[in-house]
C-alpha positions as CSV (number, residue, x, y, z in Angstrom):
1,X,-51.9,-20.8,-64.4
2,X,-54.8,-22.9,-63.0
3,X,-53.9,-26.2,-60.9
4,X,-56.0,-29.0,-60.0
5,X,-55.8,-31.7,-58.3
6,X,-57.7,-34.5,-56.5
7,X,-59.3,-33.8,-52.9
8,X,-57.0,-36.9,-51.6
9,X,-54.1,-35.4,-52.9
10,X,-52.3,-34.6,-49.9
11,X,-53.1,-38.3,-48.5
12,X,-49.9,-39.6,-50.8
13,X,-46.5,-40.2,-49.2
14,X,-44.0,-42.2,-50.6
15,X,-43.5,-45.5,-48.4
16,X,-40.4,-46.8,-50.3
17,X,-39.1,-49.5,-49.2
18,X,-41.8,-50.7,-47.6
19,X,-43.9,-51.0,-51.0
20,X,-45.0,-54.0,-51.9
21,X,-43.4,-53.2,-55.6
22,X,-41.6,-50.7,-56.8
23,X,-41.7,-47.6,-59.7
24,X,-38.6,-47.9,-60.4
25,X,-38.9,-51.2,-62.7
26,X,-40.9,-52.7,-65.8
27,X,-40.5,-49.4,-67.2
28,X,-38.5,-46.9,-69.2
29,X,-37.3,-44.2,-67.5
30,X,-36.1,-41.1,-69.6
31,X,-34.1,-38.3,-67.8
32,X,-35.0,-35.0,-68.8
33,X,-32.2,-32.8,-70.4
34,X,-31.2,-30.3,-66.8
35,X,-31.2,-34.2,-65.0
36,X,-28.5,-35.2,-67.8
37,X,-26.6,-32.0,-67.4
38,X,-26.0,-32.6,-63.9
39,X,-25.3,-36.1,-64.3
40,X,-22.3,-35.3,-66.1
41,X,-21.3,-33.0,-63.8
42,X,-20.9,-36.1,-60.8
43,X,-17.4,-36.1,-59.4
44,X,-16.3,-38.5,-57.0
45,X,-16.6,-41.7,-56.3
46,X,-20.4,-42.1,-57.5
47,X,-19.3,-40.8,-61.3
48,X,-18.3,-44.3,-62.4
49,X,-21.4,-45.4,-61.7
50,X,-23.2,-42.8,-63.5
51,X,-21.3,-43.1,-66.0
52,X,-22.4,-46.5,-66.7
53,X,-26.0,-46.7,-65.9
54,X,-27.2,-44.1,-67.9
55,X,-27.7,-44.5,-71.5
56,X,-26.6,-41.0,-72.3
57,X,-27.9,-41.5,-76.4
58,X,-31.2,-43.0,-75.1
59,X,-31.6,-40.0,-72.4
60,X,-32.9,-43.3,-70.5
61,X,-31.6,-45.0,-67.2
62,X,-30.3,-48.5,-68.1
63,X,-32.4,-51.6,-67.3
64,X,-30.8,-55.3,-66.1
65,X,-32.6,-58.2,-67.3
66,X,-35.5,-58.1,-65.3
67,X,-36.1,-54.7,-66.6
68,X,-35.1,-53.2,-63.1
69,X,-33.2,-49.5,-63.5
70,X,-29.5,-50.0,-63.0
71,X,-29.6,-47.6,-59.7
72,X,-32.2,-49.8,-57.9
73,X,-30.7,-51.8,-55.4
74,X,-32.0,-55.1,-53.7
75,X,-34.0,-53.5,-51.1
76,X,-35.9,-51.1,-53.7
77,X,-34.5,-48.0,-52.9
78,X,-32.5,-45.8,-55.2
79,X,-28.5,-45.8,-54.5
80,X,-28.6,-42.5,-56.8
81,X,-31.1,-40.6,-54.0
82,X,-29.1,-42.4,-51.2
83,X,-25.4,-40.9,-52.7
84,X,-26.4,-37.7,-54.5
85,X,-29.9,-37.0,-52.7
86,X,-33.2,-35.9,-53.5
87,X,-32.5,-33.2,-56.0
88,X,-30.4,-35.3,-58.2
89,X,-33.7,-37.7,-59.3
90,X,-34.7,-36.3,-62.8
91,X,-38.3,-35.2,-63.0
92,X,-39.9,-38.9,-64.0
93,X,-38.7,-39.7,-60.7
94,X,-39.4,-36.7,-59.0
95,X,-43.1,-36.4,-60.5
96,X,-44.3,-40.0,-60.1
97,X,-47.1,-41.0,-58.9
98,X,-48.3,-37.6,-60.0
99,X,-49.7,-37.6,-63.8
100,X,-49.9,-34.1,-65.1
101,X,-52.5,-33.2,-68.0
102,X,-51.6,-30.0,-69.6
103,X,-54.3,-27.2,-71.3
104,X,-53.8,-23.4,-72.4
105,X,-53.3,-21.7,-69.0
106,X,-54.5,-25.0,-67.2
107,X,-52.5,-27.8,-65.4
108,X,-54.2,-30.7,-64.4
109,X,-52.3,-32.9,-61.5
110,X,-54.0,-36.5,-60.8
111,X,-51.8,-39.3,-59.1
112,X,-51.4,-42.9,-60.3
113,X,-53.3,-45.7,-59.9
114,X,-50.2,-47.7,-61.1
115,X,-48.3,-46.8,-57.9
116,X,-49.6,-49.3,-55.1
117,X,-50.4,-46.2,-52.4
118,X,-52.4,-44.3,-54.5
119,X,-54.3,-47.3,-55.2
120,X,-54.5,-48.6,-51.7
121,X,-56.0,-44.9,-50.5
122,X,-58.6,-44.4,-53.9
123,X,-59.4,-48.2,-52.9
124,X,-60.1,-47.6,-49.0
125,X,-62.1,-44.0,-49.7
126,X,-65.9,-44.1,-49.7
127,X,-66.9,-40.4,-50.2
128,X,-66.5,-39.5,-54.0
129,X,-64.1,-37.9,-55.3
130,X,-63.8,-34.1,-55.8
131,X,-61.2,-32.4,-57.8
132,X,-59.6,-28.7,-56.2
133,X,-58.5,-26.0,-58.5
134,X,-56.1,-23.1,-57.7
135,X,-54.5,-19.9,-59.3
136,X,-51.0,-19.2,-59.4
137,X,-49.0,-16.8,-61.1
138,X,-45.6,-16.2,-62.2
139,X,-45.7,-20.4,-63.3
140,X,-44.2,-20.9,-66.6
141,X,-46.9,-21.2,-68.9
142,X,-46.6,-22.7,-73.0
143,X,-47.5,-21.1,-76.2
144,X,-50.5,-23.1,-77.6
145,X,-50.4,-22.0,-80.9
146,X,-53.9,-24.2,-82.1
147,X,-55.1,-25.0,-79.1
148,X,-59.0,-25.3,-79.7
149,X,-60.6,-22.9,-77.1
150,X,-64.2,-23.9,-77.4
151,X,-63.6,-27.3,-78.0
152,X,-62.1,-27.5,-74.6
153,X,-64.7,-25.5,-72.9
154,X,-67.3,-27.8,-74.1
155,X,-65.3,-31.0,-73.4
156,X,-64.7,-29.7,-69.4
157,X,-68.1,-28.8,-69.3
158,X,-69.2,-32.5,-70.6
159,X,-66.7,-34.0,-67.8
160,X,-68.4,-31.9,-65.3
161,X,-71.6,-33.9,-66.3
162,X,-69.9,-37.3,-66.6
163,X,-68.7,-37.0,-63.1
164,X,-71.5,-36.0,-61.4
165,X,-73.5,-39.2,-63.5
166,X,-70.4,-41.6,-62.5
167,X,-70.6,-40.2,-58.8
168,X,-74.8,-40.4,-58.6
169,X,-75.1,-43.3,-56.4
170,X,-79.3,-42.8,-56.7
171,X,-78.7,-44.5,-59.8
172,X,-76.9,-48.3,-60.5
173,X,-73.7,-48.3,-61.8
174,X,-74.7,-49.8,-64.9
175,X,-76.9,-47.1,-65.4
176,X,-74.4,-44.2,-65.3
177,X,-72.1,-45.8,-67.5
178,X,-74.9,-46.4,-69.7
179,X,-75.7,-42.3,-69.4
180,X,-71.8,-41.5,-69.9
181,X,-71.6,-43.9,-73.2
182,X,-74.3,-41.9,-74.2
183,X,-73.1,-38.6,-73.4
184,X,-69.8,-39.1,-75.4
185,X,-71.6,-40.9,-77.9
186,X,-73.9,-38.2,-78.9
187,X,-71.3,-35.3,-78.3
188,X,-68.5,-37.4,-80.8
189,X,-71.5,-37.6,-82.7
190,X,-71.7,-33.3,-82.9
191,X,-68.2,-32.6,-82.8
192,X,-67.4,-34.7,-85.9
193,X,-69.8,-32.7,-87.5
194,X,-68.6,-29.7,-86.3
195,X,-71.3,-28.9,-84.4
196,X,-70.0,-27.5,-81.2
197,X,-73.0,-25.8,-80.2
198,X,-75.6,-28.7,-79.5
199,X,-73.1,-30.1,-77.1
200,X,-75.2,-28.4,-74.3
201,X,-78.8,-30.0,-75.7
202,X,-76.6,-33.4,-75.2
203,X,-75.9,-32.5,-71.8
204,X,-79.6,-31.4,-70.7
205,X,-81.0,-34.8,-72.1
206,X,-78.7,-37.3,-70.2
207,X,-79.1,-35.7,-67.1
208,X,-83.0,-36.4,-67.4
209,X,-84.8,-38.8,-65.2
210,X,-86.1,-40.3,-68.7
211,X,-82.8,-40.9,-70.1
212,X,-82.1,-42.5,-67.3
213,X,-85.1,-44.6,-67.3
214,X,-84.3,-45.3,-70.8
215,X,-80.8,-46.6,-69.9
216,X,-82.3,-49.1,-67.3
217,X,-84.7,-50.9,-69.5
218,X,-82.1,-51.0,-72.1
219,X,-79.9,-52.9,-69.5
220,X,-82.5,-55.2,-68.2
221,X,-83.1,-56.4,-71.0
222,X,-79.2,-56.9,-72.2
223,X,-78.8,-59.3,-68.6
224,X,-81.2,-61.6,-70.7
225,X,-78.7,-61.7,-73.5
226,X,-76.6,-64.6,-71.8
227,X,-74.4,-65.8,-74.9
228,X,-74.1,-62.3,-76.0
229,X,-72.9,-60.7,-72.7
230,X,-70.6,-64.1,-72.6
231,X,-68.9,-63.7,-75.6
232,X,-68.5,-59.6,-75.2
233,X,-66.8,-60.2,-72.1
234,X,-64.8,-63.0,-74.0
235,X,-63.5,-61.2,-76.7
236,X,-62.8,-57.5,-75.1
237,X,-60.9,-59.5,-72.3
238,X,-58.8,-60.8,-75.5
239,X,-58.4,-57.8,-76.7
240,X,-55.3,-56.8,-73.8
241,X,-53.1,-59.5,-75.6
242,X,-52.5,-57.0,-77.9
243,X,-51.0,-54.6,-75.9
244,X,-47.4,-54.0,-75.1
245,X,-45.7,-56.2,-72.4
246,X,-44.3,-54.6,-69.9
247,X,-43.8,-57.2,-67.1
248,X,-43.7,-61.0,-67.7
249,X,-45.8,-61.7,-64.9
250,X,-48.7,-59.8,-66.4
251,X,-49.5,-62.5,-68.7
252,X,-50.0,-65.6,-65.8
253,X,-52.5,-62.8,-64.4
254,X,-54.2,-62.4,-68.2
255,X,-54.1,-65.9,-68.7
256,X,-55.5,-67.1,-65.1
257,X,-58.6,-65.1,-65.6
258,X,-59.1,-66.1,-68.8
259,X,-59.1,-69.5,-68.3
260,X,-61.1,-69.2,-65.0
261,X,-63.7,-67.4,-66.7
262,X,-63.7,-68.4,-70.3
263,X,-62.6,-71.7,-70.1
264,X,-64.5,-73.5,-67.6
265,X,-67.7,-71.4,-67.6
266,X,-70.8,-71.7,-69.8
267,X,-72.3,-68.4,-70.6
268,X,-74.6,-69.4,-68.3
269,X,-72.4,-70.5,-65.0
270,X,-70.5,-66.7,-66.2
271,X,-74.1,-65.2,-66.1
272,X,-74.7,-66.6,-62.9
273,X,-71.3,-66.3,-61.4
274,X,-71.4,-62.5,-62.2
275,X,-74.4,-61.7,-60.5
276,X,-73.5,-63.6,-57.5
277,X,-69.8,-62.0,-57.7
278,X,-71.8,-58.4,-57.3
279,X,-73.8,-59.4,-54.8
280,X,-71.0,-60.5,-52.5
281,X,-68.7,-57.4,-53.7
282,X,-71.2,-54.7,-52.1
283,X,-71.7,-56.5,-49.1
284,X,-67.6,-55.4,-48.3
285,X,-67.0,-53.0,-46.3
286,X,-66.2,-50.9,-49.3
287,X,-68.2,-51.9,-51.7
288,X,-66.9,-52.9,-55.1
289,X,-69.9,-50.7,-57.1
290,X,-68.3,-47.6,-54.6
291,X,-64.4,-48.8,-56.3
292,X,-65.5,-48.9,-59.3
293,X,-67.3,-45.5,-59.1
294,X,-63.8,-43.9,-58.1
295,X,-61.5,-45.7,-60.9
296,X,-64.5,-44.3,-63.5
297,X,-64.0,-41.0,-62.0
298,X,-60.0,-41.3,-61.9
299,X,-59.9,-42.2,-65.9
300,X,-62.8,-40.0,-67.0
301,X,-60.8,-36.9,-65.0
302,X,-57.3,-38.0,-66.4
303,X,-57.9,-38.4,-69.9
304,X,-61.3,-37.1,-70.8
305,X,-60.5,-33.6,-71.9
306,X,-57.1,-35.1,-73.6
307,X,-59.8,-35.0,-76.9
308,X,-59.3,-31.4,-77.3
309,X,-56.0,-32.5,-79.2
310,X,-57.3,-35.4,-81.2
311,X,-61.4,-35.2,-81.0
312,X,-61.3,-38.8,-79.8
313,X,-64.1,-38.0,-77.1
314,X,-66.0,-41.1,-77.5
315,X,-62.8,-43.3,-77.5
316,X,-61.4,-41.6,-74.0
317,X,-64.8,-42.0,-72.0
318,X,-64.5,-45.9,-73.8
319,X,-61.3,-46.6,-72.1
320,X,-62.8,-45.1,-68.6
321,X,-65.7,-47.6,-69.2
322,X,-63.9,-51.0,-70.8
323,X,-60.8,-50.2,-68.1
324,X,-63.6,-50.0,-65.1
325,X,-65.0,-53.9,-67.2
326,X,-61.4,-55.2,-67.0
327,X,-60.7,-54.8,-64.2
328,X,-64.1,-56.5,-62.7
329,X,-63.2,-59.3,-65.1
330,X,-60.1,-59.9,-63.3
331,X,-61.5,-59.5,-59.7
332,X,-64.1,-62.0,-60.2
333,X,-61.3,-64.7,-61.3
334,X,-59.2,-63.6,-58.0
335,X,-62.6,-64.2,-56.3
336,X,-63.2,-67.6,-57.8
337,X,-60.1,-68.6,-57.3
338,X,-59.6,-67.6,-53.8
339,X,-63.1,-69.6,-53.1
340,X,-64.8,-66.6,-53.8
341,X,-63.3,-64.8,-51.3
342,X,-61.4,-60.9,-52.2
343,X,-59.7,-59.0,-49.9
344,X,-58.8,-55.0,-50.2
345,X,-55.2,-56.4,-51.0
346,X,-56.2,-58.4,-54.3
347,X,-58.5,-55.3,-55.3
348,X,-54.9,-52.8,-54.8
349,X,-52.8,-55.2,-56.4
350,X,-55.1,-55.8,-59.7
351,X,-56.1,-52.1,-59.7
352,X,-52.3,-51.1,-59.9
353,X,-50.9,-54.1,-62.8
354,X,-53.6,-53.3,-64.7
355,X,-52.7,-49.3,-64.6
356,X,-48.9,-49.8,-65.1
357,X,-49.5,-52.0,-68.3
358,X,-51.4,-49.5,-69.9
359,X,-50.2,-46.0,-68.9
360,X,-46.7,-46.7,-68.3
361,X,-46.9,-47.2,-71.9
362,X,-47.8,-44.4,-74.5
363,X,-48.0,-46.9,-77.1
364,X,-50.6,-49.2,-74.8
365,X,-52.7,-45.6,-74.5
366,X,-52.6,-44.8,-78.3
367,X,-53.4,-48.5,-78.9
368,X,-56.0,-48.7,-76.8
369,X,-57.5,-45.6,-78.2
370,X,-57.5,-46.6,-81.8
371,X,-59.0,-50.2,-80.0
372,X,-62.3,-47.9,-78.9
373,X,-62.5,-46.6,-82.2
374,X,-62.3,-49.2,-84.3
375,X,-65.0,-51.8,-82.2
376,X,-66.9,-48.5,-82.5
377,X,-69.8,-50.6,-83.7
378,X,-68.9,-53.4,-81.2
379,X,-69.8,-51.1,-78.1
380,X,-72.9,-49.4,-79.9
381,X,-74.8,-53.1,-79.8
382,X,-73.8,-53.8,-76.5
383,X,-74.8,-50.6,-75.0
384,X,-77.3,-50.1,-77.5
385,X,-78.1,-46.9,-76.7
């Protein structure tokens, strides 16, 4: 079995307590099957409890109102780890912040966004990313009975390209995401045709300095499109509405930045606003152009080479891109309404809501999927590539 896993990997350690929030809430946490088996094997006076907070039917731990699991005490720390210990947490609990991708023979380890220390170190990190891969044998490895081979080798070689594009920093940021939309544009494009073998003559052209020149008058003249780049930003904001709620207080954050910068702007004041947002951003210390290189890279290498199961290669690099948009949105309305002013803490905090409403929820992922595919025409005139 291969393993990979982010160069920063080894950075993580749970702080507990100290977090700012916690994983243990907001969510739905399902026990695997061995967890359950030794739950009802709990004897003394720690088995009532059990008993009770675990909805044995639902395989889930029991939520109170505020949708907090039933074992999470006022100080967010787990009175199951503090009674039974470490190895009585089922795997969810065990696993997170680490997000594991699975291929034939391949296992893919990322960690979280949605977990504020992984955020706070991909935040703080200025060198790009790089991703480590390791054999080991004798791991249990699953029978992929259809598992599309080629397909797969063609999609890691694309995300091979679309990372070293998203981690050029010769090029504007604009630019690169311009090249990936057209990488997984044109290689959607082949695939749905079933034709697997120009993938590679997609690759060579984006990585052109013409194609790149191409991309950069395409987007200077889109900045003169004021009421069109208004009203994009407008209505793909609206868009996360639609998504399953996980925590109340995600829609005061929704709603503040769209009434900061839908409401009271003029396409022109947001024109003008935005540039002057990115001009103060990359002044930081950490720039925001270097952040938003690493949450491209993060989304691109989590999901990207999910499409060998569902050919949705365009839609996966579209949630990479609009995630990387959304979360700028919601920066620049912090910004505004701190008197322009953001500090790393805003950037860790946004970065990690924003993560936990959509991949804390499967249903969120698939919707926002099927949401790339159906404003397929949508992105095509904005990028118009």
């Amino acid at each position: 079995m291969l393993y990979s896993i982010p160069d920063y990997y080894k950075e993580f350690q749970c702080i507990a307590g100290d977090c700012e929030d916690t994983c243990c809430a907001g969510w739905q946490i399902v026990a695997d099957e061995a967890s359950l088996s030794k739950y009802r094997q709990v004897k003394g006076p720690f088995r009532k409890r059990m008993m009770k907070s675990v909805d044995w039917r639902q395989k889930t731990f029991r939520q109170d109102e505020e949708k907090r699991c039933a074992f999470l005490n006022e100080n967010n720390l787990c009175d199951m780890y503090t009674a039974l210990g470490r190895d009585s947490l089922c795997r969810t609990c065990r696993l997170y912040p680490r997000h594991i991708e699975e291929f034939e023979d391949v296992r893919e380890i990322t960690l979280s966004v949605s977990c504020p220390e992984v955020a706070r170190i991909l935040m703080n990190r200025k060198e790009p990313a790089k991703f480590i891969s390791k054999e080991e044998y004798g791991e249990e490895e699953y029978d992929y009975e259809e598992f599309d081979l080629f397909l797969y080798s063609q999609l890691v070689d694309a995300r091979d390209v679309l990372l070293k594009i998203a981690q050029n920093r010769d090029l504007p940021l604009d630019v690169r995401i311009g090249l990936i939309y057209g990488v997984a544009h044109d290689m959607q494009i082949r695939v749905d045709r079933e034709e697997l073998f120009s993938c590679a003559q997609v690759l060579e052209k984006y990585q052109k300095e013409s194609a790149a020149a191409f991309v950069e008058k395409v987007i200077e003249n889109r900045k003169q499109r004021m009421n069109s780049n208004y009203d994009f930003a407008r209505r793909t904001f609206s868009q996360l509405y639609k998504l399953e709620l996980l925590k109340e207080d995600w829609y005061v954050l929704l709603t503040e930045t769209e009434l900061t910068l839908y409401a009271r702007e003029t396409p022109e004041q947001y024109q003008e606003m935005s540039k002057e947002f990115l001009q103060w951003s990359n002044q930081r210390e950490i720039p925001w152009e270097i952040q938003k290189e690493q949450l491209l890279v993060y989304f691109l290498y989590t999901y990207f080479c999910g499409a060998v199961y569902d050919g949705r290669i365009l839609a996966k690099a579209m949630m990479a891109i609009i995630s990387v948009f959304l979360l700028e949105e919601m920066m620049k309305a912090r910004w505004l309404r701190n008197d322009r002013d953001l500090d790393m803490e805003d950037v860790i905090e946004i970065v990690y809501r924003y993560s936990r409403e959509l991949e804390h929820s499967d249903l969120n992922l698939k919707r926002m999927e099927m949401w790339m595919d159906k404003w397929t025409r949508q992105w095509k005139n904005y990028f118009r590539l």
